[in-house]
C-alpha positions as CSV (number, residue, x, y, z in Angstrom):
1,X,76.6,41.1,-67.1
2,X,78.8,44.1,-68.1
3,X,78.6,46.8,-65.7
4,X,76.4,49.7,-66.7
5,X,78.1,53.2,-67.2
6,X,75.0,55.3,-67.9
7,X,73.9,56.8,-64.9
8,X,70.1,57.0,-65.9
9,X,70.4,53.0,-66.3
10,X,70.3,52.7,-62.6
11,X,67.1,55.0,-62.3
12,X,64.9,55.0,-60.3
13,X,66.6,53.8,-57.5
14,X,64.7,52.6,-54.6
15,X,64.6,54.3,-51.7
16,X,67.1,51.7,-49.8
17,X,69.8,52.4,-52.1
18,X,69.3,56.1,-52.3
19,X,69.7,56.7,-48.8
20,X,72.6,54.5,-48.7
21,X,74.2,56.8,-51.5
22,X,73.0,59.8,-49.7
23,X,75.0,58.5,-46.2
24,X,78.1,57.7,-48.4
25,X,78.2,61.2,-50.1
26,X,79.2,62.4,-46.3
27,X,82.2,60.3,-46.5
28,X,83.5,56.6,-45.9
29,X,80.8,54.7,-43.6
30,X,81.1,51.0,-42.5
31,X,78.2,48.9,-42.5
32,X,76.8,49.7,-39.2
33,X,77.0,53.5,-39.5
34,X,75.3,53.3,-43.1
35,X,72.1,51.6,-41.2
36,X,72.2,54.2,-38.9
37,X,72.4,57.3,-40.5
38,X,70.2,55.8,-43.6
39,X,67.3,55.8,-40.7
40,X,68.6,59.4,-39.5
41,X,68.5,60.3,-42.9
42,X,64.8,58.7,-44.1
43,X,62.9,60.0,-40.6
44,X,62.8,56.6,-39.6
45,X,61.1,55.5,-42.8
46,X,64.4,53.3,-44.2
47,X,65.5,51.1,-41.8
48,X,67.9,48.4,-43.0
49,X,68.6,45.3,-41.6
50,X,72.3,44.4,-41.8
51,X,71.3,40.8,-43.9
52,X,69.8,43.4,-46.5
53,X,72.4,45.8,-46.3
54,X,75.2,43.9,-47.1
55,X,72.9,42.2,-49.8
56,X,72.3,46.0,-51.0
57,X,76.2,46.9,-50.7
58,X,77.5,44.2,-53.0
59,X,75.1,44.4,-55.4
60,X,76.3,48.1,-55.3
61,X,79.9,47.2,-55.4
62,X,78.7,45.1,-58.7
63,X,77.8,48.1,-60.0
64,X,80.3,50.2,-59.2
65,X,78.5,52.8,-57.0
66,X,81.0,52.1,-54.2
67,X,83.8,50.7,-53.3
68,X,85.3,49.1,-50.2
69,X,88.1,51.6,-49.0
70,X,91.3,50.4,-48.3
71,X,91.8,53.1,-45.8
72,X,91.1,52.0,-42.0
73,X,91.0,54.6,-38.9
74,X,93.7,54.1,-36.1
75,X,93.4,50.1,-34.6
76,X,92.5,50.9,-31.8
77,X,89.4,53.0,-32.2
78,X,88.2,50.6,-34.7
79,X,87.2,46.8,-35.2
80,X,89.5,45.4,-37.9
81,X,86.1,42.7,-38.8
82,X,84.4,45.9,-39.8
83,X,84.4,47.1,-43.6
84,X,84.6,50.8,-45.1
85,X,82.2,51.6,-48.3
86,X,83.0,54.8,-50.2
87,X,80.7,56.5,-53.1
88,X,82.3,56.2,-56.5
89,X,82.1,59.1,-59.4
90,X,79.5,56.6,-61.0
91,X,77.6,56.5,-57.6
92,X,77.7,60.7,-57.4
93,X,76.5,60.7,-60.7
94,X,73.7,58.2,-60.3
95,X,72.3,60.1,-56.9
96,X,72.4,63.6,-58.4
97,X,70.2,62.1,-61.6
98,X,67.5,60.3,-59.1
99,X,67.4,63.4,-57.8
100,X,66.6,65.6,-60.6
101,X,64.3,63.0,-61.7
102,X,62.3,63.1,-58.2
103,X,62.3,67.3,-58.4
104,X,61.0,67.2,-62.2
105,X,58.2,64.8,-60.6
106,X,57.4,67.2,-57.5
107,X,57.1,69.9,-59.8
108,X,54.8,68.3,-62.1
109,X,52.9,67.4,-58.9
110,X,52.7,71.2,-57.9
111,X,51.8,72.6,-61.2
112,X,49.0,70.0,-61.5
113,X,47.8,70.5,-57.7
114,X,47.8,74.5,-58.2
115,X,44.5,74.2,-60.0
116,X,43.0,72.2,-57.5
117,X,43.6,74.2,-54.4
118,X,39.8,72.7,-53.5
119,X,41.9,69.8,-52.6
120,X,44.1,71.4,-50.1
């Protein structure tokens, strides 16, 4: 399947891979740190398994929405098994646009909810 360059052909991305995105836009994350911060991230409400995760990060790598880095820190304050994922261009582009999509939507949601402040 030919890799998809449009970043609105990835939309809307579920919430798994958003926050994964969202981690990676702080910088290079290995596996273990993605799960981690994704739960930070989410409040607890994504919480990855690493079976799913890595399931999730090639299917990302696929797509080009990361990469593995080449870059590892110094030996010895790392674990040469562990693997580095960075965002790509595509990746920043594909995050920002889920995120304008979800603030068009919470907007629409406000303007409709502002005549029924009965609800509230």
């Amino acid at each position: 399947m030919p890799p998809r360059a449009d970043s609105h052909d990835f939309l809307p991305l579920k919430p798994d891979a958003f926050y994964v995105l969202l981690v990676l836009l702080h910088g290079e994350r290995h596996g273990y740190a993605i799960m981690r911060e994704a739960a930070e991230h989410s409040g607890g409400r994504v919480e990855l398994q690493a079976g799913a995760l890595y399931r999730l990060l090639a299917r990302m790598l696929d797509d080009a929405l990361v990469v593995e880095s080449q870059r590892r820190p110094a030996p010895d304050a790392d674990d040469e098994r562990r693997r580095y994922y960075r965002i790509t261009a595509l990746g920043k582009r594909v995050i920002a646009a889920d995120a304008e999509r979800m603030a068009a939507l919470a907007e629409a949601a406000r303007r409709a909810l502002r005549g029924h402040a009965a609800l509230a």
